[in-house]
N, C-alpha and C positions, 0 to 999 in steps of 0.2 A: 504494500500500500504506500503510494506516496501524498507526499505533504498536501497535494491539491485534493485528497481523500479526505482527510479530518473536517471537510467544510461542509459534507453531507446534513451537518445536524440541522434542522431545521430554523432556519431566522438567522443562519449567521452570518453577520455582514462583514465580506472580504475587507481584508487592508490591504495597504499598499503594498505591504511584504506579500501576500498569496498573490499580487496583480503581477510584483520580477521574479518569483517562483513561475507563475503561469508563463511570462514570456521567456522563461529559459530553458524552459522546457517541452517549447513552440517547434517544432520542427520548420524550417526555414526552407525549406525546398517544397513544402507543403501550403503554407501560409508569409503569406508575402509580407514585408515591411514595404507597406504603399510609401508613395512621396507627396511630398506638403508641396506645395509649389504655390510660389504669388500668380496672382494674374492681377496684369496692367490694365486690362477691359474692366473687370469689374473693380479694381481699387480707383479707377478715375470715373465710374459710373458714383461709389460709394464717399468720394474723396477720405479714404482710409488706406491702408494696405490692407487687402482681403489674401488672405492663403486659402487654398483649397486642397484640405486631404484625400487622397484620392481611395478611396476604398471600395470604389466600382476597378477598380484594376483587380482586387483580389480573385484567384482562380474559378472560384463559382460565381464570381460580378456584385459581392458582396461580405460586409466583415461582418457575416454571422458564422460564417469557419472560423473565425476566432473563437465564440465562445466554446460551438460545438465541440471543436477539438481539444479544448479547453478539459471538458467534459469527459469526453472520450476518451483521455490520456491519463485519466486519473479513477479511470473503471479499474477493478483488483481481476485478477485472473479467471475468476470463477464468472465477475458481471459479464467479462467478453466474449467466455463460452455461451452465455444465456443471449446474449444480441441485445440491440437497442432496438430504441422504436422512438416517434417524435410523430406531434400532428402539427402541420404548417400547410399553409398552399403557395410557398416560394423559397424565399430566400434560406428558411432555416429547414427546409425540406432538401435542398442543396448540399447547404453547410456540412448538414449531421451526416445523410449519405457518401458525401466525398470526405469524411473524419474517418468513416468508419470502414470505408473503403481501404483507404491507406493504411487501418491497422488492421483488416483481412478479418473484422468483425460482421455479424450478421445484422441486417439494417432491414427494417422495416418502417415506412411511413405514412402516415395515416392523412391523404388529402381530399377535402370537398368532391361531391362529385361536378362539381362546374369549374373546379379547377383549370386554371389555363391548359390545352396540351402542350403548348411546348414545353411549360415548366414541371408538367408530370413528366413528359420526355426526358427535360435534360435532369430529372432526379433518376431517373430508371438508368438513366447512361451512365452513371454511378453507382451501378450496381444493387440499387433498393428495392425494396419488394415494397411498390404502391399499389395500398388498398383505398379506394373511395369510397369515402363514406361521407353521408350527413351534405348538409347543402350549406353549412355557415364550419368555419374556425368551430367552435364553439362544440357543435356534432361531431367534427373529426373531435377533438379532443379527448371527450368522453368516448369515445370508439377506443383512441388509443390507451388511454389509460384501462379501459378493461382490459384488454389486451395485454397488456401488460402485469396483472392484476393476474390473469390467465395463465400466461404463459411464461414467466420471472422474468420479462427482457426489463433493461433498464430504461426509463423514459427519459429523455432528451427534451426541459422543456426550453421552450425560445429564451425566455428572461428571467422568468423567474427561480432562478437556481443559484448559489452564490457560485459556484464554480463556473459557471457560464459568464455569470457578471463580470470574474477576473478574468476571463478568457477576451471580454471586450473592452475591458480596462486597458488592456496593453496598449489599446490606440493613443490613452493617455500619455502613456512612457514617452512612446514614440515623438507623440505633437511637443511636448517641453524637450526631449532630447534635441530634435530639429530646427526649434524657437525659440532662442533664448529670452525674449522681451514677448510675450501674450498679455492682453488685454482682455477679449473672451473669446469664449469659444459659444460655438452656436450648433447643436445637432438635433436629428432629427428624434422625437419621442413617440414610440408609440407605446410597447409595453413597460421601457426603461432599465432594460438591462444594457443599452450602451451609454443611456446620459449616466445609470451609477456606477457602474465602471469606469467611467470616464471620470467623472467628477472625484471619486473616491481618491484615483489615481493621483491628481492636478492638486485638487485642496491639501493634501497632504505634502506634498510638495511647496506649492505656490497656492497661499490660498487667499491671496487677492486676486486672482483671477476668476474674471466671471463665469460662470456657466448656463447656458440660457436652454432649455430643451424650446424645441419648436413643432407642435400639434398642428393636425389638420383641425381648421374650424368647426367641420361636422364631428371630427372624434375629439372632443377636448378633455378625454377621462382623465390625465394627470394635471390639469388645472383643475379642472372641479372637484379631486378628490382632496387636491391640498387646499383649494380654497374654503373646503367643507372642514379640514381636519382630518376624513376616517375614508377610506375607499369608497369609489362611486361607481353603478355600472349605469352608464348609458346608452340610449336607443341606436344614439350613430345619425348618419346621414347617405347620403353619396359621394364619395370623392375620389378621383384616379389615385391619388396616393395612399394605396393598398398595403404596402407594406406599413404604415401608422395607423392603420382604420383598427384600432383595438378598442373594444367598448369596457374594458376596465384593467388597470393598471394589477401587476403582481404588489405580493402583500409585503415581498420584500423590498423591490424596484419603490413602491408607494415610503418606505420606513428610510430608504438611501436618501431618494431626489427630495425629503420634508427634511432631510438633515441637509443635502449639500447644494442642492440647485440654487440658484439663484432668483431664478424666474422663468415661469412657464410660460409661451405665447403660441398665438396663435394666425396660418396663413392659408389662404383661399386658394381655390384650384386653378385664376389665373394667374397667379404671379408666378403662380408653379410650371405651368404651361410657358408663358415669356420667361422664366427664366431655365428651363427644358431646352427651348430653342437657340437662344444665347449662347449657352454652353457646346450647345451642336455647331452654332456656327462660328462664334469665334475662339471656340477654347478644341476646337473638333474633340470633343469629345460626348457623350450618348450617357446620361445618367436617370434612370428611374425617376417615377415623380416624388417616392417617399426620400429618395437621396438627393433631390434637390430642394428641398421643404425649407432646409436652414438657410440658404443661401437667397431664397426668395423671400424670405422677410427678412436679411439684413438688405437687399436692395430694395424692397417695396415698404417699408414701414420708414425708411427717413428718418430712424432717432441715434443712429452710427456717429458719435465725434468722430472729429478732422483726426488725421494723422494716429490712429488708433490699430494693433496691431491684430485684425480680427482673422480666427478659426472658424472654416466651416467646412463641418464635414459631411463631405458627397457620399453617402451609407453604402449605395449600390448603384449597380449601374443593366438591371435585366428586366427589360421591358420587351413587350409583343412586337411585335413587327408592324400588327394592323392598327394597335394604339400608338407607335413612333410614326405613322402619317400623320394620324388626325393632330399630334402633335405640330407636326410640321405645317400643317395645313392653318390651324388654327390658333399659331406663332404669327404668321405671318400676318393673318385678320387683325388679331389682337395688336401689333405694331402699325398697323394699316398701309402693309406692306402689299395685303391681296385684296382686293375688294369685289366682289361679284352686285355685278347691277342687271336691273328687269328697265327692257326698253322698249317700247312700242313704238312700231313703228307703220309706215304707209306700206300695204305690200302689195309692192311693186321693185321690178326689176334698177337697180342702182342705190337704195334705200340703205343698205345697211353697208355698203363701199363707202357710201358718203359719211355717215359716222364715222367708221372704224380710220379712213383716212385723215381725220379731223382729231381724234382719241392718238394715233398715231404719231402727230403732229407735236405734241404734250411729251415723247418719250415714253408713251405706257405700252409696257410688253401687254399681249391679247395671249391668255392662256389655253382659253377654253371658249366657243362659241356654240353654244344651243337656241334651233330656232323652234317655238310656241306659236301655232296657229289656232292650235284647238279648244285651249281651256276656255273655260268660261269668262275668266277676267280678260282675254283678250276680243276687243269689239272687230265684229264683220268687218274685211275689208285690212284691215290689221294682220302684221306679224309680231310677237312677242316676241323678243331675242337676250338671251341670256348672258351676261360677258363675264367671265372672270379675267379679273385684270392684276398683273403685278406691277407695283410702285417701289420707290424709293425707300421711300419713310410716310408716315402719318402729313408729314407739308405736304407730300405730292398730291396723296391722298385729296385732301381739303381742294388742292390745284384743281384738280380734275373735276370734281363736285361743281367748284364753281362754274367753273368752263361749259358744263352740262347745261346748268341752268340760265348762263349768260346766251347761252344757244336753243333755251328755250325748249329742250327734250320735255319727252315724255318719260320718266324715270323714275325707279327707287334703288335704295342699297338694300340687299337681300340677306338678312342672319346669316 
């Protein structure tokens, strides 16, 4: 048994000695030491220096192989023979499968049955035995844990574990080993085993430094449970950022972040979006919408001082394919980079030349043209015509509008 075993007891909150026990005992060919890196876009967007840890670089495109492995490494000979098991429908359904993979243990994982296919996919390509079950987190869980219950495998939960927590504390080590001057840091919260990890790590170390968890608006179970005092589960909402959508916080993750956070807040699912697209276009890099959660409200809340040396960390970086369109698509709306207009017009041959050579004339690329003769909203005699248009920026945007109505169209902008 080693030393990351004694933390099994229930309630016991890792210190900083179990978080450089945990990363020393990391296998490095396994689990990556991502890199912090400034970006100049977003420090002159924030007028700060913004660092961005990159933890969508990690092997499964996410630092929940931290804890899992964490976890994993510290099972006694007899838990390895019996196998794990874990309920997750992504990131930690990854994590525990490629943990358990590497040390040639038996992996079973318990995912939603409307779980993504490619992320059942790429957990099966890691060797796990995926069972779906239940239609929410919540059903797989209780699946697994019978299971478990059943069969003696160990469960692997996401956060709430101390050995998992110091498994994602390392990220702390890391960000001060990299940074010698931090002001705060900002990550993403859903269950809370990376802000206490994290924090655990930093305060004990540097504990003027800030540490800020960042909720999606619809899940704000770790603001509401510390603004209440005692654990809270709530309804939830809708929101792409799936990996934070937890409707109540763990009882020990709730016992860390009431001791060491600083503050809890909360960011909408467009600043998530524009700042999704950003990071695609001028950082070329692809990150998840729960890994960019932090970083969307230190550019969209505008309460950042000047010259401030601010962490945020990108959690993950594994998103669908068919959701990184509507992204791209819906980046570009949101910046008023694409605009799609309804145009009617005379129909008649030359009608919609004479527009598009006039819209042309402005510099606006024509992406897509659709012609409507038949709906209802368009009157006898009428063609309806559809344009999506790409622009500059939100000026050009405005340019064009005017121009439309200086020329007296028949028009609207279309959601």
């Amino acid at each position: 048994m080693n030393n990351l075993s004694k933390m099994y007891l229930k309630g016991k909150i890792p210190s900083v000695d179990d978080i450089i026990r945990a990363q020393k005992l990391m296998d490095k060919a396994h689990v990556k030491r991502t890199p912090l890196l400034k970006s100049n876009t977003f420090s002159k967007s924030a007028r700060a220096s913004i660092f961005l840890k990159y933890e969508s670089f990690q092997k499964t495109g996410s630092f929940k192989v931290r804890g899992a492995y964490s976890k994993i490494n510290s099972l006694t000979d007899e838990q390895c023979k019996a196998g794990v098991i874990a309920a997750s429908a992504g990131n930690h359904a990854q994590g525990v499968a490629y943990a358990a993979l590497k040390r040639n243990i038996k992996c079973s994982i318990v995912m939603p049955k409307n779980a993504s296919p490619a992320k059942v996919a790429a957990t099966r390509s890691y060797g796990a035995n995926v069972i779906l079950s239940g239609d929410t987190y919540d059903e797989s869980w209780k699946t697994a844990d019978l299971l478990a219950r059943e069969s003696g495998y160990s469960i692997i939960h996401a956060f709430d574990d101390p050995v998992v927590i110091a498994g994602q504390g390392t990220i702390g080590l890391e960000l001060m080993e990299d940074l010698k001057d931090i002001d705060t840091v900002y990550l993403p919260l859903g269950g809370g085993g990376l802000a206490s990890g994290v924090s655990i790590a930093i305060k004990a170390k540097r504990p003027n430094v800030k540490i800020i968890g960042v909720e999606s608006k619809q899940f704000p179970a770790m603001k509401k449970s510390l603004d209440n005092g005692s654990l809270c589960h709530i309804a939830g909402g809708f929101t792409i950022a799936d990996g934070i959508s937890v409707k109540s916080p763990g009882e020990l993750t709730f016992e860390i972040c009431s001791k060491y956070l600083d503050d809890v807040v909360t960011v909408d699912d467009v600043a998530i979006v524009e700042t999704m697209f950003t990071l695609m276009e001028r950082e070329k890099v692809v990150v998840e919408p729960a890994g960019a959660a932090s970083l969307a409200y230190v550019l969209s809340n505008g309460k950042v001082k000047n010259n401030q040396n601010i962490i945020s960390i990108l959690s993950g970086g594994n998103i669908d394919m068919y959701l990184l369109g509507q992204i791209v698509s819906k980046g570009l709306m949101q910046m008023g980079r694409l605009v799609k207009i309804f145009i009617q017009l005379p129909d008649k041959p030359g009608a919609l030349k004479g527009v598009v050579d006039k819209i042309a004339e402005l510099s606006v690329n024509i992406v897509q043209v659709e012609h409507d003769r038949l709906s209802s909203n368009v009157a006898a005699g009428s063609a309806g015509v559809y344009l999506s248009l790409e622009l500059e920026d939100e000026k050009h945007s405005r340019r064009l509008l005017d121009f439309l109505k200086k020329e007296k169209m028949v028009f609207k902008v279309v959601p």
